[in-house]
Predicted model as a PDB file, atoms N, CA, C, CB and O in Angstrom, pLDDT in the B-factor column:
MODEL        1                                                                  
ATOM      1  N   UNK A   1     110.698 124.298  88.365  1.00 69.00           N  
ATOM      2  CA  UNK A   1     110.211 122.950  88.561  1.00 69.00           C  
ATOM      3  C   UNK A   1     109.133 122.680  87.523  1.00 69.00           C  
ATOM      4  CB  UNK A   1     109.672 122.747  90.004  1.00 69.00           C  
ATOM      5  O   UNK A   1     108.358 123.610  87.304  1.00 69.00           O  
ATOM      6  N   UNK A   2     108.930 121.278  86.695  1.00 74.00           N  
ATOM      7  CA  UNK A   2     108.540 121.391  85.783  1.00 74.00           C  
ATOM      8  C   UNK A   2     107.647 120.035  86.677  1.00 74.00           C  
ATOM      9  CB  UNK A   2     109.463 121.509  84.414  1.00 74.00           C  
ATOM     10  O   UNK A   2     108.187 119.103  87.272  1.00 74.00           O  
ATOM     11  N   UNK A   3     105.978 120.324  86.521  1.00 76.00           N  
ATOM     12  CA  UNK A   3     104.977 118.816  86.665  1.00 76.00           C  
ATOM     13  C   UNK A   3     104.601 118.062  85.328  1.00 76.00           C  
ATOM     14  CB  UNK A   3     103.373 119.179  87.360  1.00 76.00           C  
ATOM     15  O   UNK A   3     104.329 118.583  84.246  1.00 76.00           O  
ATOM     16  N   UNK A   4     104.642 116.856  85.613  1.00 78.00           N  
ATOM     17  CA  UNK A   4     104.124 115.806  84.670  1.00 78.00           C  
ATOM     18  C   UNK A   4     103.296 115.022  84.787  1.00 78.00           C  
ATOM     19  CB  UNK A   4     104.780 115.144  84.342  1.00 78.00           C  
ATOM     20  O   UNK A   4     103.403 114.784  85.990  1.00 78.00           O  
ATOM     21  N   UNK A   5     102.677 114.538  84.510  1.00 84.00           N  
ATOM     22  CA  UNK A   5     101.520 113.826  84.700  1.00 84.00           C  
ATOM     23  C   UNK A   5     101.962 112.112  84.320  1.00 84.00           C  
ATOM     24  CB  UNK A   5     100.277 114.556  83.674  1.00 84.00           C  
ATOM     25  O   UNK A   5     102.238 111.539  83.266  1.00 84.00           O  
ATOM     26  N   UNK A   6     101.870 111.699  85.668  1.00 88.00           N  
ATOM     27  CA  UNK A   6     102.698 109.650  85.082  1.00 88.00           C  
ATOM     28  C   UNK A   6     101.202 108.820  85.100  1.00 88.00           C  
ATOM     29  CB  UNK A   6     104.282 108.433  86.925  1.00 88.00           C  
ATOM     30  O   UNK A   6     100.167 109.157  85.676  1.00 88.00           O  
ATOM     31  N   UNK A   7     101.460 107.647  84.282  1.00 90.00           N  
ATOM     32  CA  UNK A   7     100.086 106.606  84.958  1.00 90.00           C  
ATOM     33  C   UNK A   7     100.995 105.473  85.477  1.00 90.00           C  
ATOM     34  CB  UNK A   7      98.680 105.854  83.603  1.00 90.00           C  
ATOM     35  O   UNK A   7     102.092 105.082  85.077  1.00 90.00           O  
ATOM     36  N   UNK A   8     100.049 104.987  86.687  1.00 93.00           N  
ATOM     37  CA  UNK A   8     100.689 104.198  87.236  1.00 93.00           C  
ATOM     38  C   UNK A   8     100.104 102.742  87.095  1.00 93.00           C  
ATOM     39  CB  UNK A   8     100.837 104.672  88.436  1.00 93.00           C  
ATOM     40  O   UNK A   8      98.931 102.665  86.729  1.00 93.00           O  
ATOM     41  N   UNK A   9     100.951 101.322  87.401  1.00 94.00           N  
ATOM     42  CA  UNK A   9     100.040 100.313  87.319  1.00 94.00           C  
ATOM     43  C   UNK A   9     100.529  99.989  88.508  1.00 94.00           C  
ATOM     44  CB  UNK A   9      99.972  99.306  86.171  1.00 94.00           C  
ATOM     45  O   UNK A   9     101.408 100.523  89.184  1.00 94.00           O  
ATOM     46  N   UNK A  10      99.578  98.654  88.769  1.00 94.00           N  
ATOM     47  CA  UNK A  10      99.935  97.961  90.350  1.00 94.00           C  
ATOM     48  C   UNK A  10     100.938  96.964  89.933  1.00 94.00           C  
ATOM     49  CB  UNK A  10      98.508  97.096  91.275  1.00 94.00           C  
ATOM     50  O   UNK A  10     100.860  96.285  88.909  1.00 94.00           O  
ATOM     51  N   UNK A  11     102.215  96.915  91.108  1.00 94.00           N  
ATOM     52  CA  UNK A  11     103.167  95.925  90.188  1.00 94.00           C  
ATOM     53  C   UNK A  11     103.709  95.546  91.560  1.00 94.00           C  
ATOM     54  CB  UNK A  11     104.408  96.618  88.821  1.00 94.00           C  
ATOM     55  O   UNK A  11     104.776  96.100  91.824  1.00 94.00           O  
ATOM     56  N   UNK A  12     103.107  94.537  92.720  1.00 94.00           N  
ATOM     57  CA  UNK A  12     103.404  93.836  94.045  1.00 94.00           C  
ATOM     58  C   UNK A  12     104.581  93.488  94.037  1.00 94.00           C  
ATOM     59  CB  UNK A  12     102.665  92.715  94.382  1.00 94.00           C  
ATOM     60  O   UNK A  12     104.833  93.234  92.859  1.00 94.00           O  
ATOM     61  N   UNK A  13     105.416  93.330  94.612  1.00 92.00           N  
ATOM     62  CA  UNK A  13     106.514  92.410  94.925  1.00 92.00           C  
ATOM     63  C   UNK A  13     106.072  91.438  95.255  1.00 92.00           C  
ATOM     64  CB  UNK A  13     107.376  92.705  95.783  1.00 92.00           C  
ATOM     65  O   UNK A  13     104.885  91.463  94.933  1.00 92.00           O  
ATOM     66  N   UNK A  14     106.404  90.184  95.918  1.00 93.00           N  
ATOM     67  CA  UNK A  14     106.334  88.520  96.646  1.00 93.00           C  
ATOM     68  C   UNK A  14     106.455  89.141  97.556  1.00 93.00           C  
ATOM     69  CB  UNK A  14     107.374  87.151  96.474  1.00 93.00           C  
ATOM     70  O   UNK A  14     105.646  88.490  98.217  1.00 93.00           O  
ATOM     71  N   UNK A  15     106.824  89.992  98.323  1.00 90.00           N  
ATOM     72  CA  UNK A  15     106.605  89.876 100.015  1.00 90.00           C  
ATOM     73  C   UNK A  15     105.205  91.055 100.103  1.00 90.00           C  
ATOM     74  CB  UNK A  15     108.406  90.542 101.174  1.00 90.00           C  
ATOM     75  O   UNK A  15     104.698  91.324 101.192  1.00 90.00           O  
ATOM     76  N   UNK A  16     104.737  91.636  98.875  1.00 90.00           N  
ATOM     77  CA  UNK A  16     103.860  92.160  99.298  1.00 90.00           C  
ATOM     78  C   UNK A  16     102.767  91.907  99.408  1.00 90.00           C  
ATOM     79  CB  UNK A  16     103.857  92.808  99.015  1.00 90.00           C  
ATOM     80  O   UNK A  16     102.021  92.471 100.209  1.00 90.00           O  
ATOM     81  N   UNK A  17     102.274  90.578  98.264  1.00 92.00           N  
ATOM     82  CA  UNK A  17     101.405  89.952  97.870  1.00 92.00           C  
ATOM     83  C   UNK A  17     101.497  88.997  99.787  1.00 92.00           C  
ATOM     84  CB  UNK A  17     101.781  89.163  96.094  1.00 92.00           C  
ATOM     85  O   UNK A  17     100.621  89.200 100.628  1.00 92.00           O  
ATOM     86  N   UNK A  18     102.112  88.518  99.917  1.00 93.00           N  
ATOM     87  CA  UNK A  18     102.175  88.157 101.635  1.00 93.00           C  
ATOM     88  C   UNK A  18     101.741  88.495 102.238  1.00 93.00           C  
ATOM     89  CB  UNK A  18     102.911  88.226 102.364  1.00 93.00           C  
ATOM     90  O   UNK A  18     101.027  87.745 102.904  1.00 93.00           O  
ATOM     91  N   UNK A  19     101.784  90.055 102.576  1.00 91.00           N  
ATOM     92  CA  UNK A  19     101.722  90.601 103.705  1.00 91.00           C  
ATOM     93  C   UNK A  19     102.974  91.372 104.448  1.00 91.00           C  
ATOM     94  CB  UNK A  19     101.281  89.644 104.370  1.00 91.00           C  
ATOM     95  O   UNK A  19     102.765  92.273 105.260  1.00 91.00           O  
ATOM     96  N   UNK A  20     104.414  90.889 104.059  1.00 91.00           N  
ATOM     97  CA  UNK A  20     105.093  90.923 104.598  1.00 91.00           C  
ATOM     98  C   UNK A  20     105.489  92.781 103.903  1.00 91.00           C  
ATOM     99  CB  UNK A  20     105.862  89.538 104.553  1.00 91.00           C  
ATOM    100  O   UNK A  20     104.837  93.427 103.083  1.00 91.00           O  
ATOM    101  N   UNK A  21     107.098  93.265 104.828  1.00 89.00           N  
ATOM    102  CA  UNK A  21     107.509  94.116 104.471  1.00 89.00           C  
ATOM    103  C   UNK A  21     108.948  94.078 103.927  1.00 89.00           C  
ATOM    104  CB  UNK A  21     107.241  94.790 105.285  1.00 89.00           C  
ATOM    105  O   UNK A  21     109.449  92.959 104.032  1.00 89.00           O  
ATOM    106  N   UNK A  22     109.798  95.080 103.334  1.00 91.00           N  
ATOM    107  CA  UNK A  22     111.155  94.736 103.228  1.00 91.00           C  
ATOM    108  C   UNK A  22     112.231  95.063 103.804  1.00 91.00           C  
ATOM    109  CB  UNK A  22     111.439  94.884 102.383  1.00 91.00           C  
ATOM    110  O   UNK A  22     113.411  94.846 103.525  1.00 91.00           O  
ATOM    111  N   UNK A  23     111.656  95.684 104.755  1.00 91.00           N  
ATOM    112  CA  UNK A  23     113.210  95.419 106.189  1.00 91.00           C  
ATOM    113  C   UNK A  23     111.870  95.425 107.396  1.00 91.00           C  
ATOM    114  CB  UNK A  23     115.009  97.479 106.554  1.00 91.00           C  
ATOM    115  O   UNK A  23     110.775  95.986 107.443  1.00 91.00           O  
ATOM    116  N   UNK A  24     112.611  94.501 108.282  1.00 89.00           N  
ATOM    117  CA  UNK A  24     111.389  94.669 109.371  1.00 89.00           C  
ATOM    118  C   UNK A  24     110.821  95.921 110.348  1.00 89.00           C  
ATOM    119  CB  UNK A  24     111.701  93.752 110.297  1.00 89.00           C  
ATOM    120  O   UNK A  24     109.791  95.861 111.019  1.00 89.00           O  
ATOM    121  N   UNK A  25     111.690  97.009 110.272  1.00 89.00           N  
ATOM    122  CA  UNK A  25     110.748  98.206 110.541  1.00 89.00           C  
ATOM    123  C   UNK A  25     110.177  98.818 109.711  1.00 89.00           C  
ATOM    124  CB  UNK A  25     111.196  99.101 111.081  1.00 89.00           C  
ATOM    125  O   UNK A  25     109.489  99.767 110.088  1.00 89.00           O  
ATOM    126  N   UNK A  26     110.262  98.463 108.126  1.00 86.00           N  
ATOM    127  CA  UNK A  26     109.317  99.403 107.228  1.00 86.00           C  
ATOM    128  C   UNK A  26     109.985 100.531 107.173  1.00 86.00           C  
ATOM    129  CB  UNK A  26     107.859  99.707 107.734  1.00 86.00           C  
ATOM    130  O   UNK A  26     109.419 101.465 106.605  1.00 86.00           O  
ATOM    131  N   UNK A  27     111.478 100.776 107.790  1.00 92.00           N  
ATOM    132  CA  UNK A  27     112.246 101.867 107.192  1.00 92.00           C  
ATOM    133  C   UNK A  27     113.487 101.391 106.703  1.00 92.00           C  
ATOM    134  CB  UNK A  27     112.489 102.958 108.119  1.00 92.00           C  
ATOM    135  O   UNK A  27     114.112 100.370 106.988  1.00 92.00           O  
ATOM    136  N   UNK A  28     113.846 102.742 105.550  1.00 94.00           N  
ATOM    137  CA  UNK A  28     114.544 102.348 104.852  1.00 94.00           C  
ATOM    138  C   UNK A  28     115.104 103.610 103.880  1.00 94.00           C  
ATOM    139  CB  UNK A  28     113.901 101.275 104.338  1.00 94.00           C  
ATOM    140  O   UNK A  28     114.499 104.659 104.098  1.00 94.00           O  
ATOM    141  N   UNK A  29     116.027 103.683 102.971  1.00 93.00           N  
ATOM    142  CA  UNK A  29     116.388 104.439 101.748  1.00 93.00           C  
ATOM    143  C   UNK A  29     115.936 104.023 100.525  1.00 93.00           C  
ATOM    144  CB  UNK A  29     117.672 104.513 101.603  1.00 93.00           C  
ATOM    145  O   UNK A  29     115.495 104.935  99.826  1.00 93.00           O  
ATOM    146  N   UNK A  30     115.914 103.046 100.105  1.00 93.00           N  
ATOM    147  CA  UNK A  30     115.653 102.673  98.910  1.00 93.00           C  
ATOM    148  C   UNK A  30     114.571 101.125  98.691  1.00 93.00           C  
ATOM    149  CB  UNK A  30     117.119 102.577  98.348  1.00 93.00           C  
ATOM    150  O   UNK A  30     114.813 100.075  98.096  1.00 93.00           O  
ATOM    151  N   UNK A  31     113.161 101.652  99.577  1.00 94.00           N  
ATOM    152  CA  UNK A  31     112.112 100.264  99.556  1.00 94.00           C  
ATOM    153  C   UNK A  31     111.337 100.518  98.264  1.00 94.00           C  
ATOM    154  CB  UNK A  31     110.887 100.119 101.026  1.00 94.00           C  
ATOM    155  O   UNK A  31     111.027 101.573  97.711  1.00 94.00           O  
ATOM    156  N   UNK A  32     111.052  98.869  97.852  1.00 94.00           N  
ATOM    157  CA  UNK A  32     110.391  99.004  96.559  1.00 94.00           C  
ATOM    158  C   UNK A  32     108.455  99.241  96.976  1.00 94.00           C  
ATOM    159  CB  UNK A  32     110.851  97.331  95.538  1.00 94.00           C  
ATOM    160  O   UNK A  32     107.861  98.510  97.768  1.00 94.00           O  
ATOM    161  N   UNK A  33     107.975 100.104  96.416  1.00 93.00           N  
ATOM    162  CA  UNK A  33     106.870 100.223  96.487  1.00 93.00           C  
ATOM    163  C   UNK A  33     105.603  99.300  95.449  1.00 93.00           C  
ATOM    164  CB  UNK A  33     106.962 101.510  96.407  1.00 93.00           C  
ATOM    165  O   UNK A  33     105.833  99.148  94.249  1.00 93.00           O  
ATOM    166  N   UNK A  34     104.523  98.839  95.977  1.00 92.00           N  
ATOM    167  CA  UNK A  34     103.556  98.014  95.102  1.00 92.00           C  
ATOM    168  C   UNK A  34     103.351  98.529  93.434  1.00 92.00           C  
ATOM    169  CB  UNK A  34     102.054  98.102  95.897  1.00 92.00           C  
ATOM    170  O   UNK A  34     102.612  97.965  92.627  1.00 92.00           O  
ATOM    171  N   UNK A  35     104.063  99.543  93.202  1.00 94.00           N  
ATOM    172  CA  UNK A  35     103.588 100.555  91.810  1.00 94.00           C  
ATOM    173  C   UNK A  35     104.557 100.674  91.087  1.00 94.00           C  
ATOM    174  CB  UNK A  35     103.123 102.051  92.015  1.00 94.00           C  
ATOM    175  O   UNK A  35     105.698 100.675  91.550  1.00 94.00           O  
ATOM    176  N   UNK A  36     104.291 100.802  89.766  1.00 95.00           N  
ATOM    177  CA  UNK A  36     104.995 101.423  88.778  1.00 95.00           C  
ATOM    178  C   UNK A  36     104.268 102.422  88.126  1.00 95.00           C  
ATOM    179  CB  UNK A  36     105.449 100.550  87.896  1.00 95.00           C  
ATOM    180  O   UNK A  36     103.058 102.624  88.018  1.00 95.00           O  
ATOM    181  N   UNK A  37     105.705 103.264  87.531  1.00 94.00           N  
ATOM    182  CA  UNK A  37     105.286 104.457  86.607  1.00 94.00           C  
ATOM    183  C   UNK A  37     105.665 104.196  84.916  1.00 94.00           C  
ATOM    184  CB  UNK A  37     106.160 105.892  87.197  1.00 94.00           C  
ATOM    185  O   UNK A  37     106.715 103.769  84.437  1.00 94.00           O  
ATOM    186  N   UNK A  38     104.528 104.578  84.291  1.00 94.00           N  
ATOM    187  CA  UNK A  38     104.754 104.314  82.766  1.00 94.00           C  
ATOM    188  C   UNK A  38     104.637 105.703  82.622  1.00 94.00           C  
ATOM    189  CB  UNK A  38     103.690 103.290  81.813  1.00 94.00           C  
ATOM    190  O   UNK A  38     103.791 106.529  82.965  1.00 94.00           O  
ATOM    191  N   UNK A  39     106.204 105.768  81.749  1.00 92.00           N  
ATOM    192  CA  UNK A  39     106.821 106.713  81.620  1.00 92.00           C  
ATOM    193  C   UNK A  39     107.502 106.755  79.707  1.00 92.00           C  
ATOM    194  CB  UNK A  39     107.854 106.591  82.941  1.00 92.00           C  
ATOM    195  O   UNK A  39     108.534 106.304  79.210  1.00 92.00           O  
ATOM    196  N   UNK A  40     106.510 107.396  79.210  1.00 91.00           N  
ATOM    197  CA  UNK A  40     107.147 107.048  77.682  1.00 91.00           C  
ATOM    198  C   UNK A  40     106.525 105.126  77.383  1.00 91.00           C  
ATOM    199  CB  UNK A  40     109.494 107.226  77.815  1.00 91.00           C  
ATOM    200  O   UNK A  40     105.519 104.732  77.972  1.00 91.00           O  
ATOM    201  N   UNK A  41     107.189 104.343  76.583  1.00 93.00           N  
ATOM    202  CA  UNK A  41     106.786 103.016  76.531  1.00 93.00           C  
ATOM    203  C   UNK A  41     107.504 102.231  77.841  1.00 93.00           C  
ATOM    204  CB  UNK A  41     107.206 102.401  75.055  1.00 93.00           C  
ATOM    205  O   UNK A  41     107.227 101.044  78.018  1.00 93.00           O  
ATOM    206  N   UNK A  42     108.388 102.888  78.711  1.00 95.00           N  
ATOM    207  CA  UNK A  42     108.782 102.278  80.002  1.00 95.00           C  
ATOM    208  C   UNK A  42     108.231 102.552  81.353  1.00 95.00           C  
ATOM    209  CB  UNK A  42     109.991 102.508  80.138  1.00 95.00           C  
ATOM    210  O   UNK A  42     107.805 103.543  81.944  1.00 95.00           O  
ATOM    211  N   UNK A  43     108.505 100.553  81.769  1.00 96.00           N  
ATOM    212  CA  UNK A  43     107.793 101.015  83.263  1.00 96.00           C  
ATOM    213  C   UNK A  43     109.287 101.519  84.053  1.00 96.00           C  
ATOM    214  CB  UNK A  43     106.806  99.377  84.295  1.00 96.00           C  
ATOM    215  O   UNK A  43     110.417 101.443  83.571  1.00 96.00           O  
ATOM    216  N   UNK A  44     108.911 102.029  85.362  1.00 96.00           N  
ATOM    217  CA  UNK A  44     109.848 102.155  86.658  1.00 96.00           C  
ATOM    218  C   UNK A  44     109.202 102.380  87.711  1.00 96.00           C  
ATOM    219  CB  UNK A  44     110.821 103.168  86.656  1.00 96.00           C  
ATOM    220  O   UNK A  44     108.319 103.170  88.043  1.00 96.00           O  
ATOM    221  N   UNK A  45     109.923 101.353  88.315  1.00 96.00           N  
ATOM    222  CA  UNK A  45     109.178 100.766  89.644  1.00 96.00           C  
ATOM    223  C   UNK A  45     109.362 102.193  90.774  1.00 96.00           C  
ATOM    224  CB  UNK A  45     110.148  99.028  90.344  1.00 96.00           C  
ATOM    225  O   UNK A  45     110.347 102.923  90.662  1.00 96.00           O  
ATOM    226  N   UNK A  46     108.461 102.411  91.666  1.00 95.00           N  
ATOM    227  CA  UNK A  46     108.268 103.724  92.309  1.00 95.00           C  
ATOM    228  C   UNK A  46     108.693 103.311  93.848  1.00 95.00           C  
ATOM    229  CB  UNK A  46     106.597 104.360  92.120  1.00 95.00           C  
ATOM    230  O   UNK A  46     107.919 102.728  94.607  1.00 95.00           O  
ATOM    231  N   UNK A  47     110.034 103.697  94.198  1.00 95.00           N  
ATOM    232  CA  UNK A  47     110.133 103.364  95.327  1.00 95.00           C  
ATOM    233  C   UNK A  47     110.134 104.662  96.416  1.00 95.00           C  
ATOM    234  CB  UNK A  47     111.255 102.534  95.304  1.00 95.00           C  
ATOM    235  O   UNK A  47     109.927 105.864  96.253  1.00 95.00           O  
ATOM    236  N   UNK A  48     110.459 103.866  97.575  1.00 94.00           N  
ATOM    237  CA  UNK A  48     110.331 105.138  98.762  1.00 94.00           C  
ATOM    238  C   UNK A  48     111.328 105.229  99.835  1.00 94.00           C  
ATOM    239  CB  UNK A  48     108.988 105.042  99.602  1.00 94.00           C  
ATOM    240  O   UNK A  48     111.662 104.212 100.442  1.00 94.00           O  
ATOM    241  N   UNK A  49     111.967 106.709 100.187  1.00 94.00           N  
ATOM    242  CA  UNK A  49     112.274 106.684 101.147  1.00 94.00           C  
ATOM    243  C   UNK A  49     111.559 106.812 102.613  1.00 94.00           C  
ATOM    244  CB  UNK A  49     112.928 107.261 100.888  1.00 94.00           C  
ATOM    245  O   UNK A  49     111.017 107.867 102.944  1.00 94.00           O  
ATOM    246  N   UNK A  50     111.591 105.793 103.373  1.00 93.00           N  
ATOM    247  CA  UNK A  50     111.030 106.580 105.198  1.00 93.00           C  
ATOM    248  C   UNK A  50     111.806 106.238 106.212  1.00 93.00           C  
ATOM    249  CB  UNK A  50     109.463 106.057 105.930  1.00 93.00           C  
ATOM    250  O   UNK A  50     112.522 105.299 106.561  1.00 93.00           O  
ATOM    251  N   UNK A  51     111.307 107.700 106.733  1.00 90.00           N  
ATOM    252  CA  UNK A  51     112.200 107.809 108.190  1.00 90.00           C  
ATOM    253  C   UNK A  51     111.081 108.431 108.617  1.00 90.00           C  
ATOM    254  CB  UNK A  51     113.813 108.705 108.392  1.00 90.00           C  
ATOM    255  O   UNK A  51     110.295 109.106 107.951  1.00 90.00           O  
ATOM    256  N   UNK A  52     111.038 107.994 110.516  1.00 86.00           N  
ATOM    257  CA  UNK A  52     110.143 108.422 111.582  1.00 86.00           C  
ATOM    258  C   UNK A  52     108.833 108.151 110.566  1.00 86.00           C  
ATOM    259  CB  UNK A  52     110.428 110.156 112.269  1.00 86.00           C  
ATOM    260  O   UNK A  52     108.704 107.241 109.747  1.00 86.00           O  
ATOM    261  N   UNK A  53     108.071 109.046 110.830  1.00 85.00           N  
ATOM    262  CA  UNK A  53     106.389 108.727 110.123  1.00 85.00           C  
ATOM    263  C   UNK A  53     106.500 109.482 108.580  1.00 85.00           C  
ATOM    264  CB  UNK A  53     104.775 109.696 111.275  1.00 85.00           C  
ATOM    265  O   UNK A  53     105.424 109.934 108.192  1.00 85.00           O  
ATOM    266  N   UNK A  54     107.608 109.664 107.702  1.00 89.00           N  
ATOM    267  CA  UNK A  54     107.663 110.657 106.899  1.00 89.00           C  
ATOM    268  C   UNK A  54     107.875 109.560 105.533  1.00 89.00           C  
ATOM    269  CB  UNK A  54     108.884 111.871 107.340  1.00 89.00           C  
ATOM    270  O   UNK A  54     108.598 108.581 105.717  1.00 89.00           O  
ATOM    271  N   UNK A  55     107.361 109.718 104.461  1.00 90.00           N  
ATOM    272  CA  UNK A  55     108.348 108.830 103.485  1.00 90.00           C  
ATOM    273  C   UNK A  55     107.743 109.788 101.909  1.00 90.00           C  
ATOM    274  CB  UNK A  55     107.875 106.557 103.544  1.00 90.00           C  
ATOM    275  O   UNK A  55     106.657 110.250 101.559  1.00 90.00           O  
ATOM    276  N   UNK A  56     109.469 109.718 101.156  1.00 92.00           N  
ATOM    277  CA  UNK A  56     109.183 110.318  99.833  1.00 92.00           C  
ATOM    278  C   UNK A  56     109.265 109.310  99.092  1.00 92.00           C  
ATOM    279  CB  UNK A  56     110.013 111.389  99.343  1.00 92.00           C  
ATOM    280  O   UNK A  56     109.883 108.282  99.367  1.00 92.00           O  
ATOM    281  N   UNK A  57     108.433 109.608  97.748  1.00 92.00           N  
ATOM    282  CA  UNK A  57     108.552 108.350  96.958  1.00 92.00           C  
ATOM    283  C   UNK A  57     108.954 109.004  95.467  1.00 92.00           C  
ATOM    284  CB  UNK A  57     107.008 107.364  96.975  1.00 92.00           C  
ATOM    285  O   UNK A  57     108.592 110.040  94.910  1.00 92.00           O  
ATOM    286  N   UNK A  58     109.821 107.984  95.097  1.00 94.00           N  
ATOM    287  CA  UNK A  58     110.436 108.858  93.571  1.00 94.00           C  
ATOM    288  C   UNK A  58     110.521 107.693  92.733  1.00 94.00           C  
ATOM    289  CB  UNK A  58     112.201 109.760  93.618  1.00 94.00           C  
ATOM    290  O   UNK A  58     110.112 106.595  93.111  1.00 94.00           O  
ATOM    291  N   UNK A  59     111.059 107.903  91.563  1.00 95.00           N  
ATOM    292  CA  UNK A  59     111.271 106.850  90.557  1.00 95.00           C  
ATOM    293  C   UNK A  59     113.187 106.838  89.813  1.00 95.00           C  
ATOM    294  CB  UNK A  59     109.907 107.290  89.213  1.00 95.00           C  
ATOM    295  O   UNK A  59     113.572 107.996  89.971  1.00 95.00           O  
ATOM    296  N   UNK A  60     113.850 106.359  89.430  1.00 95.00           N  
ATOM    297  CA  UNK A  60     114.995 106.719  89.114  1.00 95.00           C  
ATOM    298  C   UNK A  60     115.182 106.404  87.161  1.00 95.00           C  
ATOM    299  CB  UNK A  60     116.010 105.824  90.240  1.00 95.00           C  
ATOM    300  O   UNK A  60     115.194 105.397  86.453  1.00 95.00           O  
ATOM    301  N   UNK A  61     115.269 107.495  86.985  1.00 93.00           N  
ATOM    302  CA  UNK A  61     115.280 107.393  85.389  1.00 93.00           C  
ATOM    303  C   UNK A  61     116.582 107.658  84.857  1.00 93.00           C  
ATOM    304  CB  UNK A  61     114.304 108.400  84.690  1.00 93.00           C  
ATOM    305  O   UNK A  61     116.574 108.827  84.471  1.00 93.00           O  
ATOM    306  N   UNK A  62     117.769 107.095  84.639  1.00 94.00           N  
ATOM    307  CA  UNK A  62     118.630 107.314  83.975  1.00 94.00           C  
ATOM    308  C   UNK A  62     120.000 108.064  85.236  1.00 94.00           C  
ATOM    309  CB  UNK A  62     117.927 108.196  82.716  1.00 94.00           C  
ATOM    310  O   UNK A  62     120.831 108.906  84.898  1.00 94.00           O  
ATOM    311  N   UNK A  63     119.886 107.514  86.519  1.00 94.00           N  
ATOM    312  CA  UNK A  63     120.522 107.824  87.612  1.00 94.00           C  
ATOM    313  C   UNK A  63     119.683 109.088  88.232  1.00 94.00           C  
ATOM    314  CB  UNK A  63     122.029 108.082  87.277  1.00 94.00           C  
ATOM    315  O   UNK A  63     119.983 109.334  89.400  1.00 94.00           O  
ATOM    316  N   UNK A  64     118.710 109.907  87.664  1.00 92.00           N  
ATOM    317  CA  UNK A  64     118.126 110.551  88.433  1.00 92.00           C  
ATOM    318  C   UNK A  64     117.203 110.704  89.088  1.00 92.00           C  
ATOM    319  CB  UNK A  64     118.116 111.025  88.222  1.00 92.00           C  
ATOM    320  O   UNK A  64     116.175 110.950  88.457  1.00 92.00           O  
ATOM    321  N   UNK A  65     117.104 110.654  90.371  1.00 92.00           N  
ATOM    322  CA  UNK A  65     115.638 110.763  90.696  1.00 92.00           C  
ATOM    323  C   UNK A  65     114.550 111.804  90.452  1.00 92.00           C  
ATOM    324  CB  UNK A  65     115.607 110.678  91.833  1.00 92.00           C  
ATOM    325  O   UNK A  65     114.822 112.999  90.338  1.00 92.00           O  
ATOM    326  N   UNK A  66     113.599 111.431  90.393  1.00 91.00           N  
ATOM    327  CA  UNK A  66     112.131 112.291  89.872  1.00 91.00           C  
ATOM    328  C   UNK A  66     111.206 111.849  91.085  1.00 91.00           C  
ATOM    329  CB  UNK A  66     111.324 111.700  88.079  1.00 91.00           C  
ATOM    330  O   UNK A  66     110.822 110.750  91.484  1.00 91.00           O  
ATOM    331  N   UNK A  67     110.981 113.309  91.555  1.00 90.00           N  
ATOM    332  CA  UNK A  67     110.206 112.901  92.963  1.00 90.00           C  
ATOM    333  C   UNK A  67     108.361 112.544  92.780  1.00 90.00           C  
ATOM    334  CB  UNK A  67     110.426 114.459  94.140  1.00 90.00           C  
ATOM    335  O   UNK A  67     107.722 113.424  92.205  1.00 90.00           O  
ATOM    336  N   UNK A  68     107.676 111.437  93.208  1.00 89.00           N  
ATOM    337  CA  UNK A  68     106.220 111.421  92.625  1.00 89.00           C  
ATOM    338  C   UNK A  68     105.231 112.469  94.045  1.00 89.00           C  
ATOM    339  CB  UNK A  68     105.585 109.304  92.425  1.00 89.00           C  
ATOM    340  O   UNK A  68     105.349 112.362  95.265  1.00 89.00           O  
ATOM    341  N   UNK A  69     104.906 112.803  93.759  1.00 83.00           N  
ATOM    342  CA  UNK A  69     103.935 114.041  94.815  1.00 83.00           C  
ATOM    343  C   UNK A  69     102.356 112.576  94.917  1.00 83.00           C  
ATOM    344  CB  UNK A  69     103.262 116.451  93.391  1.00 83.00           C  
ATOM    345  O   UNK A  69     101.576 112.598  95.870  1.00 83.00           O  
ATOM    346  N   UNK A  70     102.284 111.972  94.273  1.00 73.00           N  
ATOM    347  CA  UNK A  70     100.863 110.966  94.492  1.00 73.00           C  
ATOM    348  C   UNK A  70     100.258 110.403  93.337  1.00 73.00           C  
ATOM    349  CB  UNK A  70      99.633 111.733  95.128  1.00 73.00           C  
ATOM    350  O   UNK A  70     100.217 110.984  92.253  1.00 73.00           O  
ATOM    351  N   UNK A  71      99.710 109.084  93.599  1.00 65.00           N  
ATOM    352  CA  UNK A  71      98.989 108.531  92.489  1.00 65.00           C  
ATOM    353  C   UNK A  71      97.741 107.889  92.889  1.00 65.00           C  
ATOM    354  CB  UNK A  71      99.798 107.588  91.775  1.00 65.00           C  
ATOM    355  O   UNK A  71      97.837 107.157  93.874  1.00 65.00           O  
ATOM    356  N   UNK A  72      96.452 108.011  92.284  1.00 60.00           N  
ATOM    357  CA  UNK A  72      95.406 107.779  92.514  1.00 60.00           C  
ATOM    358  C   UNK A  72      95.158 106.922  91.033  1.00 60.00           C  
ATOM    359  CB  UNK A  72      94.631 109.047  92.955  1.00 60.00           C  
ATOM    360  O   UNK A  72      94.061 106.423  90.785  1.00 60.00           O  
TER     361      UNK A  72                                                      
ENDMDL                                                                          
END                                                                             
């Protein structure tokens, strides 16, 4: 397993800037998250999977996913 180091910017959707969510339980496979990752000169938007209280968040670069461990 190889770590990388991403920077992220803040990049809202319209329902987030609301308030709102994107399915009404907040679960899902493929929800878009408030962030992007700049990755090389490209962004990609950082989405998440959740189920029960659990959610992973990855980015998809070229059909693959790349899992993000956190961004501060």
């Amino acid at each position: 397993m190889k770590t990388i180091y991403l920077d992220f910017i803040d990049a809202p959707m319209w329902y987030h800037t609301r308030g709102l969510m994107q399915t009404a339980t907040g679960y899902g496979k493929k929800l878009n998250t408030g962030k992007k990752a700049i990755v090389g000169d490209k962004e990609y938007r950082v989405y998440a999977t959740c189920s029960s209280n659990v959610a992973s968040c990855y980015i998809i670069i070229k059909g693959v996913k790349i899992y993000v461990d956190s961004w501060n």
